[in-house]
Residue, then its C-alpha position, 0 to 999 in steps of 0.5 A: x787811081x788810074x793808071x797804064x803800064x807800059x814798056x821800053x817794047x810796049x807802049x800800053x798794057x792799058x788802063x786799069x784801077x788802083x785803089x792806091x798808090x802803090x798798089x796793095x799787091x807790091x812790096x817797097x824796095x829799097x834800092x841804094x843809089x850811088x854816093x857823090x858830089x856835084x856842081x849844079x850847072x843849072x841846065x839838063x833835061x830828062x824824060x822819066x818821073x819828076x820829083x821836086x824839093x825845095x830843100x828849105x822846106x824839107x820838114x813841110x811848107x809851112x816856113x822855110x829852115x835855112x839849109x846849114x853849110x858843110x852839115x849833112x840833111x835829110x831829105x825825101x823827094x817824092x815822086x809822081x808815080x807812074x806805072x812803068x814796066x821793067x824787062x829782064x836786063x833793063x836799067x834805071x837811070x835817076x838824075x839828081x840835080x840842084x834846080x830845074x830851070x825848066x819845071x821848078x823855080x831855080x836855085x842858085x847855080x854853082x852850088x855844090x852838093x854831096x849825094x850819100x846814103x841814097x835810095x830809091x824805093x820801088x813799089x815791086x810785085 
């Protein structure tokens, strides 16, 4: 994999091989993220890494599983990974979202949901 490091101060570090992702000299890092509840408003824009779930297909492509009403799943959302970065005192923001009109197909707007017991994992040096 190739890939190029960059910061919020530098745009480039350059390009260099990875011979995976994430690359073998990090450690995963779980880091909690906030727990809450909110209403999908069906619009809202962001500039960072994507990630995308359909919550019907959870457990695979292969047929959707209706989601159960007023009962707690358990997703994973993958990532794309990019090589970003970070200085000391700089910030991570993650925006959870009940669909995205503009890179996924939509879901119904107005749906409720409730965010707990969630992380993001960084590959960290």
């Amino acid at each position: 994999m190739i890939t190029e490091g960059r910061s919020a101060t530098q745009k480039s570090t350059g390009f260099r091989t990875e011979a995976a992702w994430p690359p073998p000299a990090t450690t995963e890092t779980r880091v909690p993220l906030g727990e809450g509840s909110f209403t999908d408003l069906g619009a809202s824009t962001e500039t960072v890494s994507r990630g995308f779930l359909n919550l019907q297909y959870r457990n695979g492509l292969v047929a959707a599983e209706p989601i159960p009403p007023n009962q707690p799943i358990q997703a994973t959302v993958p990532f794309k990974p990019q090589d970003q970065l970070f200085e000391a005192g700089d910030r991570i923001g993650v925006i959870v979202q009940g669909s995205n009109t503009v890179w996924a197909l939509p879901d119904d707007p107005g749906a409720s949901y409730t965010v707990n017991d969630s992380a993001l994992v960084l590959p960290l040096p």
